[in-house]
Residue, then its C-alpha position, 0 to 999 in steps of 0.5 A: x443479461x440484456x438478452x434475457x430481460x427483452x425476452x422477458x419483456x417481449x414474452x409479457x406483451x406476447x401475453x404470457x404469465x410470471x411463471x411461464x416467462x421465468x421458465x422461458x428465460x430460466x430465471x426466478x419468477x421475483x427476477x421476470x416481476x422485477x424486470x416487468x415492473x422496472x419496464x412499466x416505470x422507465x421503460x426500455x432503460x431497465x434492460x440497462x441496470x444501473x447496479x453499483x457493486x459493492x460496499x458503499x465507501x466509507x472514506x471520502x477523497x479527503x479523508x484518503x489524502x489525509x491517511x497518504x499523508x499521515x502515512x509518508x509523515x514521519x511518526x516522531x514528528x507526530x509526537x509518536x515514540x516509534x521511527x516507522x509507520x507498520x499497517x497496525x500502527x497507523x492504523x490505531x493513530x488514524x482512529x486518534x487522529x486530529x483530523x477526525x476519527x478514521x475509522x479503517x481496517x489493516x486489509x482495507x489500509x494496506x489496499x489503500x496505501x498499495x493504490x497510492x504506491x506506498x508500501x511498508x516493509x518490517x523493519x530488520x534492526x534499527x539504531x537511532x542515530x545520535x546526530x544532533x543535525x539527524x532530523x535538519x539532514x533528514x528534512x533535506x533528504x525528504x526536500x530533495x526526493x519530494x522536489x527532485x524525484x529523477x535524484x537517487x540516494x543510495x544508503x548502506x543497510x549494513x553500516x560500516x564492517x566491522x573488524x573481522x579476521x579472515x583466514x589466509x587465502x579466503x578473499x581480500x582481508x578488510x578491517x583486520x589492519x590499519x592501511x590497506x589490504x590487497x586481494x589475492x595477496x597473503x600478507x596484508x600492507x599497512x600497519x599491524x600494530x593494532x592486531 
């Protein structure tokens, strides 16, 4: 590139035309004008452009901190009648939002929380827990993974099994009786009253 626009500069002062430099460097002769005009403004800066790529931002640094944090918010505490943030969804409430309208598409949302290392993943079931010390206990979870980030919490996706009969000789049998069960064994140990 800085080639070509030298060249294009050393064949002007050689004296040659528009259409014989475009030919030279294999350019477009409104390229070889524009180069030629940029060199009488500023000079030899113009074998340097200074082109900015793409689109404008649209959201300022601000506007940004304030979709993180609506983001890792959760909704219920934002008077919304859902438990989880999806891209859609967060995306209509920032079109609402106190703050000032932020105006933002799903694609250009997800880049931005993908930067900022937030992910959303779909929701598989859920149940609302009817813990009246649910959000107090949710808080300190959030207090502690906020404050403590080398802290782990490890939480059972499935809940607790339920019961459920195994045939003989399948693997341990779990839940079928009170008390315990062993491994390999085909009679299980315990009370079997509830059976």
């Amino acid at each position: 590139m800085r080639y070509r626009r030298a060249m294009m500069i050393l064949a002007s002062a050689d004296g040659n035309r528009v259409p014989v430099i475009a030919q030279l460097v294999a350019a477009d002769e409104d390229t070889a004008r524009e180069v030629l005009h940029r060199f009488n403004e500023i000079g030899l800066a113009c074998l340097d452009p200074q082109w900015a790529g793409g689109r404008p931002r649209l959201l300022s640094p601000d506007q940004e901190d304030l979709v993180v944090a609506t983001a890792t918010t959760r909704p219920t505490k934002l008077d919304q009648p859902f438990t989880r943030w999806s891209i859609r969804k967060l995306a209509a409430y920032l079109r609402t939002t106190a703050g000032g309208a932020i105006r933002i598409g799903r694609e250009a949302l997800r880049c931005l929380l993908a930067r900022r290392s937030i992910t959303f993943q779909r929701t598989k079931t859920w149940k609302e827990s009817t813990d009246p010390d649910r959000d107090a206990k949710l808080d300190r979870v959030e207090h502690v993974i906020d404050n403590f980030p080398d802290r782990t919490f490890a939480f059972d996706e499935f809940g607790p099994l339920g019961k459920r009969p195994n045939r003989v000789g399948e693997g341990p049998v779990l839940g079928d009786f009170e008390g315990e069960s062993t491994a390999g064994a085909d009679q299980p140990c315990g009370d079997a009253e509830d059976v």
